[in-house]
C-alpha positions as CSV (number, residue, x, y, z in Angstrom):
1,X,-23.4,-12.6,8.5
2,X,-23.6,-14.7,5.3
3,X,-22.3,-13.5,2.0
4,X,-26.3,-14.0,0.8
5,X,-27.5,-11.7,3.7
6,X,-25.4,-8.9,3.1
7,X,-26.2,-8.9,-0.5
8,X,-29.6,-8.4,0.0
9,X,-30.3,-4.8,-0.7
10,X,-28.8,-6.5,-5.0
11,X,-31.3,-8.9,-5.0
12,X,-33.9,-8.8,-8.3
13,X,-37.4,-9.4,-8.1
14,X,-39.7,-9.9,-5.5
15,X,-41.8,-13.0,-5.4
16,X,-45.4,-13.7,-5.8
17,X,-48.5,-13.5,-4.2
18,X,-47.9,-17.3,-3.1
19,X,-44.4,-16.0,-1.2
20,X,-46.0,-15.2,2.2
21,X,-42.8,-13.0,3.1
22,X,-42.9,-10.2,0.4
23,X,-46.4,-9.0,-0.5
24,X,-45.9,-5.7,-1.6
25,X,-47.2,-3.4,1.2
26,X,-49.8,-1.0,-0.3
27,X,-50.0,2.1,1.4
28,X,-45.9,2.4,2.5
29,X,-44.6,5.7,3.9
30,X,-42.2,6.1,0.5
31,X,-38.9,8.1,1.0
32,X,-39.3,9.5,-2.3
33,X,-43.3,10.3,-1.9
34,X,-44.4,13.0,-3.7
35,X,-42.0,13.4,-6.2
36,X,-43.4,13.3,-9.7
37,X,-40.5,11.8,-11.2
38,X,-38.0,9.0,-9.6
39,X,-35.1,8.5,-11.5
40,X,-35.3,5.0,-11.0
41,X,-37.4,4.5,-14.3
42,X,-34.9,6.6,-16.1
43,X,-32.4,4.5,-15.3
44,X,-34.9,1.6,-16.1
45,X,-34.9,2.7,-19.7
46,X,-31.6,3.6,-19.7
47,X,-31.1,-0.2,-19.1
48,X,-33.7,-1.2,-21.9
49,X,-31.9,0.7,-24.0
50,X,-28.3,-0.9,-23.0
51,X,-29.9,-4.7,-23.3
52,X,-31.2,-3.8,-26.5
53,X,-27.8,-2.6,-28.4
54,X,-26.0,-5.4,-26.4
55,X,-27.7,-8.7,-26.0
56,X,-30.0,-7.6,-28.8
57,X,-27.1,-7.6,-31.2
58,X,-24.9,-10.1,-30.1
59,X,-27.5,-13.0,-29.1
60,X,-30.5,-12.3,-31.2
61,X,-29.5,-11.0,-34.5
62,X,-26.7,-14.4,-34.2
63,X,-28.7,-16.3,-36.4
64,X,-28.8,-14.0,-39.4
65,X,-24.9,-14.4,-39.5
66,X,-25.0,-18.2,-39.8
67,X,-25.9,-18.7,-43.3
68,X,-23.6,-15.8,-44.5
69,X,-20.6,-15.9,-42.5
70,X,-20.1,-20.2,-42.8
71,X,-20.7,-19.4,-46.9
72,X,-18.2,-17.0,-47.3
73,X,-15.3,-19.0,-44.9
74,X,-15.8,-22.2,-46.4
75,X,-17.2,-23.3,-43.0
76,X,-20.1,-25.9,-41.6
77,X,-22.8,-24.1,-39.6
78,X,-21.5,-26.0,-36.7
79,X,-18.3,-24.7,-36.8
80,X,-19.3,-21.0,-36.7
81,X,-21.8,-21.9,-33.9
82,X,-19.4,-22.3,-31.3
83,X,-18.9,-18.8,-31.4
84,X,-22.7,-18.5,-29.7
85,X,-21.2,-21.6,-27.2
86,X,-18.5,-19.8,-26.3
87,X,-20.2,-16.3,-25.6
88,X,-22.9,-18.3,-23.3
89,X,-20.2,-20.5,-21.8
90,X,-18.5,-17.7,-20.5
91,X,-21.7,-15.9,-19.5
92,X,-22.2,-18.9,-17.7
93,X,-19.1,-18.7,-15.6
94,X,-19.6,-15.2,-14.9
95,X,-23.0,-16.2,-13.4
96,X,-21.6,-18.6,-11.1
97,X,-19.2,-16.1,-9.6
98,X,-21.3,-12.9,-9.9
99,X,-20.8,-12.8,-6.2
100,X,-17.4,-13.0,-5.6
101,X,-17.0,-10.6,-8.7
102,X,-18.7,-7.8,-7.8
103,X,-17.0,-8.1,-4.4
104,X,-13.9,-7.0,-5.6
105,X,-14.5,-4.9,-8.3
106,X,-16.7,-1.8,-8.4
107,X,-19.7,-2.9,-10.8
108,X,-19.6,1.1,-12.0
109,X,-16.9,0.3,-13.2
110,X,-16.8,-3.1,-14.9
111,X,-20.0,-1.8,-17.0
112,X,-18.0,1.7,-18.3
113,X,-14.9,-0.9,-19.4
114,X,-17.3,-3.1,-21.3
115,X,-19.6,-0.5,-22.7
116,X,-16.4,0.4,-25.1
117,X,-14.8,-3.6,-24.9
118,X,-18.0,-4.9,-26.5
119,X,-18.3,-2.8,-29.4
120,X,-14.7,-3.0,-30.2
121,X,-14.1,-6.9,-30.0
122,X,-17.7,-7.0,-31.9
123,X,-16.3,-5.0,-34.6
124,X,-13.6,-7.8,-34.9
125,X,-15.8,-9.9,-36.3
126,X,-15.6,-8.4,-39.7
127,X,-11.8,-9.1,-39.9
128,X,-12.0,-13.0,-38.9
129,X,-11.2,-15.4,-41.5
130,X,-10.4,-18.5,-39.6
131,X,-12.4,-20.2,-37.1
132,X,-9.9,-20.2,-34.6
133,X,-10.1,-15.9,-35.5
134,X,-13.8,-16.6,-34.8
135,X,-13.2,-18.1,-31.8
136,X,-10.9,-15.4,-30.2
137,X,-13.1,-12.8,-30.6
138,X,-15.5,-14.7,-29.5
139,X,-14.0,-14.8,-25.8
140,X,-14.0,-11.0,-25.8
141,X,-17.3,-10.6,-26.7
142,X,-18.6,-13.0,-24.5
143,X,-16.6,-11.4,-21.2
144,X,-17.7,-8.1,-22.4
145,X,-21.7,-8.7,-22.9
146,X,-21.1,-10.5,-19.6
147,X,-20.2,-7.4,-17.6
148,X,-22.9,-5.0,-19.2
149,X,-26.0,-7.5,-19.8
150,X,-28.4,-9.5,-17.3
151,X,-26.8,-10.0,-14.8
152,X,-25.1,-6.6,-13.7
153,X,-28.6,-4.7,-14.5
154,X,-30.4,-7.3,-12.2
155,X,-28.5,-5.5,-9.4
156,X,-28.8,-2.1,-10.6
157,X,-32.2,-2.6,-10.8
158,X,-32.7,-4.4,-7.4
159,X,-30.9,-1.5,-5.9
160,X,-32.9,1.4,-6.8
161,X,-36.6,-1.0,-6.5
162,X,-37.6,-1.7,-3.0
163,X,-41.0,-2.1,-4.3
164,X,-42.6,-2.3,-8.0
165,X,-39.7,-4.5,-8.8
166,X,-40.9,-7.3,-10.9
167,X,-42.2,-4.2,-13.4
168,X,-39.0,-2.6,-13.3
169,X,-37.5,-5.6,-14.5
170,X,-39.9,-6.7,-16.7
171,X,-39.6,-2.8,-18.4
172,X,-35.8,-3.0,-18.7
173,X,-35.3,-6.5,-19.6
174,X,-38.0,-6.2,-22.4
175,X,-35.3,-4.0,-23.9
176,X,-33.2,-6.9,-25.1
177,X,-36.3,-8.2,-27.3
178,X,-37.2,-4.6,-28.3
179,X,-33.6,-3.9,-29.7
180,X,-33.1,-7.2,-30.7
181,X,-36.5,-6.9,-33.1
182,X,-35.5,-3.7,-34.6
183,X,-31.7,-4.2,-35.0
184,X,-32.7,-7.9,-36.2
185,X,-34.4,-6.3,-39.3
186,X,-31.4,-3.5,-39.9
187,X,-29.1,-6.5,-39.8
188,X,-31.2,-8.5,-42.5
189,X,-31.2,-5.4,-44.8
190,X,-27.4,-4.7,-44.2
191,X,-26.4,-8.3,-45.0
192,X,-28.5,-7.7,-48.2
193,X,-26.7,-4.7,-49.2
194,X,-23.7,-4.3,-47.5
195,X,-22.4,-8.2,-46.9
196,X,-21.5,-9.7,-43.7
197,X,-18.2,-8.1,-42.9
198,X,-19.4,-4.0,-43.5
199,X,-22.7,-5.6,-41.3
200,X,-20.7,-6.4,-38.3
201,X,-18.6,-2.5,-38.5
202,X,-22.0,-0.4,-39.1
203,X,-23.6,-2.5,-36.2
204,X,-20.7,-1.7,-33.9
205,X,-20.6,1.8,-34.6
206,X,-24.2,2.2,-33.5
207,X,-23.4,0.1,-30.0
208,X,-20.3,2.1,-29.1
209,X,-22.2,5.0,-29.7
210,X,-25.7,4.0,-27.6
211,X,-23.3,2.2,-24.8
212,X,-21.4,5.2,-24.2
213,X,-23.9,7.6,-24.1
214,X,-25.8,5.2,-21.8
215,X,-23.6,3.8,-19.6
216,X,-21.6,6.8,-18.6
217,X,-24.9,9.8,-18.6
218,X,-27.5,7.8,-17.5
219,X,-27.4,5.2,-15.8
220,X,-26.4,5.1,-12.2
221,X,-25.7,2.1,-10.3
222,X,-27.2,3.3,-7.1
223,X,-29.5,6.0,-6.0
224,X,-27.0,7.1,-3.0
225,X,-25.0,8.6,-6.7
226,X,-27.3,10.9,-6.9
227,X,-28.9,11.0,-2.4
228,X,-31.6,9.2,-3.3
229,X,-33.5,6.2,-1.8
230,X,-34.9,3.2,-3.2
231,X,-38.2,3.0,-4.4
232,X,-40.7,2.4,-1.3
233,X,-38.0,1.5,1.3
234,X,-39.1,2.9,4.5
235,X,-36.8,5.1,6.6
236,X,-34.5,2.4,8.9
237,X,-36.3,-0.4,7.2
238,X,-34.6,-3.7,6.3
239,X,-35.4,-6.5,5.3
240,X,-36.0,-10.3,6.8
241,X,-33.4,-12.7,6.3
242,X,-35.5,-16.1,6.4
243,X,-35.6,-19.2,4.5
244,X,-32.7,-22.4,5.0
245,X,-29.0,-22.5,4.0
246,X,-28.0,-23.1,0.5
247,X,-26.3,-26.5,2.1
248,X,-29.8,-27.7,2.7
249,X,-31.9,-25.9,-0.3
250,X,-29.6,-27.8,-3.1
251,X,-30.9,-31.3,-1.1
252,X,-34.5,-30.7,-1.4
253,X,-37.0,-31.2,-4.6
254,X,-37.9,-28.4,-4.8
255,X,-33.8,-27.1,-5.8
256,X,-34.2,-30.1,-8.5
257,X,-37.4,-29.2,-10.3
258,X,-35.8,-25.1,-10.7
259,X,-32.6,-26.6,-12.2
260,X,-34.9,-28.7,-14.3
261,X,-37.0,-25.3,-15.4
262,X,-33.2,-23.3,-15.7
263,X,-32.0,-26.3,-18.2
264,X,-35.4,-26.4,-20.3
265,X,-35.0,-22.6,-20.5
266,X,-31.5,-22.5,-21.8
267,X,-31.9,-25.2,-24.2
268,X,-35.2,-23.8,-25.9
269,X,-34.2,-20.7,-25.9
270,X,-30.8,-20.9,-27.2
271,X,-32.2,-23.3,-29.7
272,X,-35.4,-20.7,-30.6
273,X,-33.2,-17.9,-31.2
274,X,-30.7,-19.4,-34.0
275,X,-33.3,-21.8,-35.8
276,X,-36.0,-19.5,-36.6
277,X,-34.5,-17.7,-39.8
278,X,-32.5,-21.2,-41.3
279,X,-35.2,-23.7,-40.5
280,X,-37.6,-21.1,-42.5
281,X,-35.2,-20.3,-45.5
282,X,-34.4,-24.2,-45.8
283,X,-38.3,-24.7,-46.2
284,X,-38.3,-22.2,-48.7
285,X,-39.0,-19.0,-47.0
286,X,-37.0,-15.8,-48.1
287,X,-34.2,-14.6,-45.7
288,X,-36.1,-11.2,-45.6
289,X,-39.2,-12.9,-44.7
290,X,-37.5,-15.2,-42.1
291,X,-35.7,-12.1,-40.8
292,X,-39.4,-11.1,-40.2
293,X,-40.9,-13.4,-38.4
294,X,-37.5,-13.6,-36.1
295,X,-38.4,-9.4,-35.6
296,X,-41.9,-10.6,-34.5
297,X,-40.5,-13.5,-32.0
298,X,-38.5,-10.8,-30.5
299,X,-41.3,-8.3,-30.5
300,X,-43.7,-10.7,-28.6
301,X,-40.8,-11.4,-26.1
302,X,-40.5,-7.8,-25.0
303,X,-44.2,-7.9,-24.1
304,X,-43.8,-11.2,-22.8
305,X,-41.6,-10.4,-19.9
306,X,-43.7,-7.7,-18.7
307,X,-47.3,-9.8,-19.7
308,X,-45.6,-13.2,-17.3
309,X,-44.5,-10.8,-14.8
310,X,-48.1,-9.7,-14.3
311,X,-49.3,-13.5,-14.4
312,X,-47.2,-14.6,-11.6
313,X,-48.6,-12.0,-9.9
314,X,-52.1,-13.4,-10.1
315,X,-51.3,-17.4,-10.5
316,X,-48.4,-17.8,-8.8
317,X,-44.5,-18.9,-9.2
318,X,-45.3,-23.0,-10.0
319,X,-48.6,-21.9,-12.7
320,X,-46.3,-18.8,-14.1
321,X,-43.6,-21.2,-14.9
322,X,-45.9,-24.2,-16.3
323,X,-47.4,-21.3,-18.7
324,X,-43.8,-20.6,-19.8
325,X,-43.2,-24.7,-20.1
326,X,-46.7,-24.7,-22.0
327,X,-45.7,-21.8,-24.4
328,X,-42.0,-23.3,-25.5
329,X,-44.3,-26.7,-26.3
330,X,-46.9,-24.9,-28.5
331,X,-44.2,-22.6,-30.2
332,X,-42.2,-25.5,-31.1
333,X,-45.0,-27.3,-32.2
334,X,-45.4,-24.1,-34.8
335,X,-41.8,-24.4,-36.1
336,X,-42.5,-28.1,-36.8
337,X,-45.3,-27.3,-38.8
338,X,-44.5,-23.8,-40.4
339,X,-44.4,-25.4,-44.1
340,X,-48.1,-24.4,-43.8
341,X,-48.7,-20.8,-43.1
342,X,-51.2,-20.9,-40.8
343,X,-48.6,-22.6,-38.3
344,X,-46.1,-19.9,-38.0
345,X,-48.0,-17.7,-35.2
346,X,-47.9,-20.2,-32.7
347,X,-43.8,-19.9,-33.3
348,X,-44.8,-16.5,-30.9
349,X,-46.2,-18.3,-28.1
350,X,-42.0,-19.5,-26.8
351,X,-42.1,-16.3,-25.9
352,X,-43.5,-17.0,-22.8
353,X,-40.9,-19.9,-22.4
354,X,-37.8,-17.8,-23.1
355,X,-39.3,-14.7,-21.0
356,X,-39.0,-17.0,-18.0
357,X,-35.1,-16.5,-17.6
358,X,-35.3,-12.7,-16.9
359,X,-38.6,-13.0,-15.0
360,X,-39.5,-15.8,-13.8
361,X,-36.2,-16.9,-12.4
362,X,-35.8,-14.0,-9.3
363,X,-39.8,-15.3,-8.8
364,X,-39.5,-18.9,-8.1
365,X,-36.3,-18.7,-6.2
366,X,-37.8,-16.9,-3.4
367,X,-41.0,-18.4,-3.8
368,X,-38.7,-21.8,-3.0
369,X,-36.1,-20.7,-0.8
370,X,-36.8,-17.3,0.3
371,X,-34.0,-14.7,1.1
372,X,-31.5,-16.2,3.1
373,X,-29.5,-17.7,0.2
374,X,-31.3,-16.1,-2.3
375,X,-27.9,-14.7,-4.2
376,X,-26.6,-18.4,-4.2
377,X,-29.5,-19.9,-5.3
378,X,-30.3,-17.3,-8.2
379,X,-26.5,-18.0,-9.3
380,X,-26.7,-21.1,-9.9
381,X,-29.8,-21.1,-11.5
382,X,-28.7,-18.5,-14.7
383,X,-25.4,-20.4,-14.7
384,X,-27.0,-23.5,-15.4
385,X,-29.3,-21.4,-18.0
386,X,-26.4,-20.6,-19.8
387,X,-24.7,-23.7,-19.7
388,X,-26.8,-25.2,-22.0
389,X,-27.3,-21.8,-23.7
390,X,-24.0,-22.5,-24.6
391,X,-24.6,-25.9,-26.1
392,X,-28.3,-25.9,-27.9
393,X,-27.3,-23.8,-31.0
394,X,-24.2,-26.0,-31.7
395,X,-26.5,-29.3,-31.3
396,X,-29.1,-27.7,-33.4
397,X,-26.9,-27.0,-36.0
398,X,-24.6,-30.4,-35.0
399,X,-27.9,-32.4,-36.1
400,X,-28.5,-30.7,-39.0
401,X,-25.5,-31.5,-40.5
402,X,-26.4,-35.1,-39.8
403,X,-29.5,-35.5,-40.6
404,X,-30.0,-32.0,-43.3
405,X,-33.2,-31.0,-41.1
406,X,-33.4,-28.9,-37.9
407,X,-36.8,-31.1,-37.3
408,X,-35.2,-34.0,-34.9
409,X,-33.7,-30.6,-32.7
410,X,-37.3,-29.2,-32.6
411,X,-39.0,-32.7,-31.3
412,X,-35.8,-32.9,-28.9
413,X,-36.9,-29.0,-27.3
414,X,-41.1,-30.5,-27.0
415,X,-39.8,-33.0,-25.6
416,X,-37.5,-31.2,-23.1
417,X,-40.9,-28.7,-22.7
418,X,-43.0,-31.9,-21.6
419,X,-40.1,-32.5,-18.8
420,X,-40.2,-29.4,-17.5
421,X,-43.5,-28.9,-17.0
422,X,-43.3,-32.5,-15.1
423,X,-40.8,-31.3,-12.7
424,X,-43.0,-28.4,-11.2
425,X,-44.5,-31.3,-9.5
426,X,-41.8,-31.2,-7.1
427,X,-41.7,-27.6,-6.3
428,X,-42.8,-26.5,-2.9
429,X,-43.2,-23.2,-0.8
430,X,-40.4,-21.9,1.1
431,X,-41.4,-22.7,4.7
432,X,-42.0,-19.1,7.1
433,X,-39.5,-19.8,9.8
């Protein structure tokens, strides 16, 4: 039996209604039938709640920091964006060998020892004055959001979701956006009052405390912790292993035009994240009011996760995906054009673009290449998403030392938006051997 076969019962998501294989079956004997409350959506919130004070601090309120931090060290704004390379490089890394790391070490675990590493090497921000210091810490911050973000609550979740899994992701990931809105504005404020350095302490106070509360009362990794079953899995159930080797799925078009989606994705929305507050305040904007329309990005991309699970529901993997490619296009389009008011909603709609990492991603794997190397497949996919997460705030802000404008980097992601949406062309349905 292949490593992806007996990983099955991790896998997140379940596909479409295009995916012939995994229709969810209305009407299924559940295990836990009849019980008003499965603690499966506990631990869904729990999780919301974990993203939120996690990847909500560390990736999304990253931006507020830039201005501040390179000030104060004497420092260019590319220099103190290799910290966000480094944290999505080694994300990256992580993603490529989730399997073989969660083979031998207990993922219960891993997520207890970073729920109290993240918080601590976070706090070591405030005492960096060096960008090699900035650096360091970076590493530990980018191991430890590794082992208590995406990808270790994509399993969680798949294991306790047999059915209603797309919503149970959609619910917990939406978390990150959530927390990343409302700790985006307490870090604006903070950084008003307090200066960068008391900023990063109070911040990591509040994610030691949520973590550890989280992480060691709530939320279980499996519902055989607590002799439960997973939500709508029949009693001796399994299920079918189908769809062609990894060998052959990495050969076929339809492999190149999701690596094509997975770079689009992590450039845009490494680039969306960090430009959103500078670009503003260099056209003139306050940083308050920059901070603001950040919160609102954020805001929208909570809903968005749940709102483009729902749409590939009814559409299907390839139009899901060319909405998301059709939102990060009209949002950048916004940012170009934000000098004018009336321009800065559409900065909202790449939502729908950066929503499509957490959602979309489980969706159009097995729409492509079913279950039979699923875990793989899905692997390489947010490793390649983070590779260039790694890279697009450090070009953003590479170019604007160049140039003095982030406007070249915003044509560069419409551009990238236009090539995406081109390479759905090649993406075909998993064949029902």
């Amino acid at each position: 039996m292949s490593v992806e076969e007996k990983m099955q019962s991790e896998q997140p998501g379940r596909a479409c209604r295009g995916d012939p294989e995994t229709r969810e079956r209305k009407g299924s004997n559940h295990v836990n039938a009849g019980k008003k409350r499965f603690y499966g959506w506990i631990v869904v919130l729990g999780g919301a709640v974990v993203l939120g004070v996690s990847h909500g601090v560390v990736s999304n309120c990253f931006s507020l920091y830039i201005i501040p931090v390179s000030t104060a060290l004497g420092i260019n704004r590319d220099t103190f964006s290799v910290c966000s390379m480094i944290i999505n490089g080694l994300y990256a890394v992580t993603s490529f060998l989730a399997g073989a790391i969660y083979r031998r070490l207990q993922l219960r675990n891993t997520i207890r020892v970073a729920a109290v590493a993240l918080p601590a090497s976070y706090f070591c921000y405030s005492l960096c004055r060096t960008p090699a210091a900035l650096y360091a810490v970076s590493v530990a911050v980018g191991l430890s959001l590794s082992f208590i973000s995406f990808v270790p609550f994509t399993t969680i979740i798949g294991n306790w979701f047999e059915e209603k899994r797309g919503t149970a992701m959609g619910l917990c990931f939406m978390g990150s956006g959530l927390g990343g809105m409302i700790m985006n504005s307490l870090t604006a404020v903070l950084l008003e009052r307090c200066g960068w350095e008391r900023t990063y302490q109070i911040t990591a106070g509040i994610m030691l405390v949520t973590l550890v509360s989280m992480i060691f009362l709530v939320v279980r990794v499996s519902p055989r912790e607590m002799g439960l079953s997973p939500l709508g899995l029949k009693r001796g159930e399994q299920e079918r292993i189908y769809g062609p080797e990894a060998k052959r799925a990495i050969r076929s078009g339809s492999f190149a035009a999701l690596m094509m989606v997975a770079l689009v994705v992590g450039l845009n929305s490494s680039v969306i994240s960090v430009l959103i507050a500078p670009h503003m305040m260099d056209l003139g904007y306050d940083a308050l009011f920059a901070a603001g329309v950040t919160s609102a990005y954020l805001g929208c991309l909570a809903l968005a996760k749940v709102l483009l699970g729902r749409v590939f529901d009814r559409v299907g993997a390839v139009r899901g995906t060319a909405l998301s490619m059709l939102g990060f296009l009209g949002g950048f389009l916004g940012l170009y054009l934000c000098r004018a008011r009336w321009a800065i909603p559409l900065i909202m709609l790449t939502a729908l673009g950066t929503a499509a990492s957490n959602v979309s991603y489980p969706v159009t794997t097995r729409y492509a290449f079913g279950t039979r190397a699923y875990t793989t497949l899905y692997g390489y996919m947010m490793g390649i998403n983070f590779v260039l997460s790694s890279f697009g705030a450090v070009i953003a802000n590479g170019i604007f030392t160049s140039t003095g404008s982030y406007n070249p980097m915003i044509l560069i992601c419409m551009g990238a938006s236009v090539i995406g949406l081109l390479s759905l062309r090649f993406m075909r349905p998993v064949e029902n051997d």
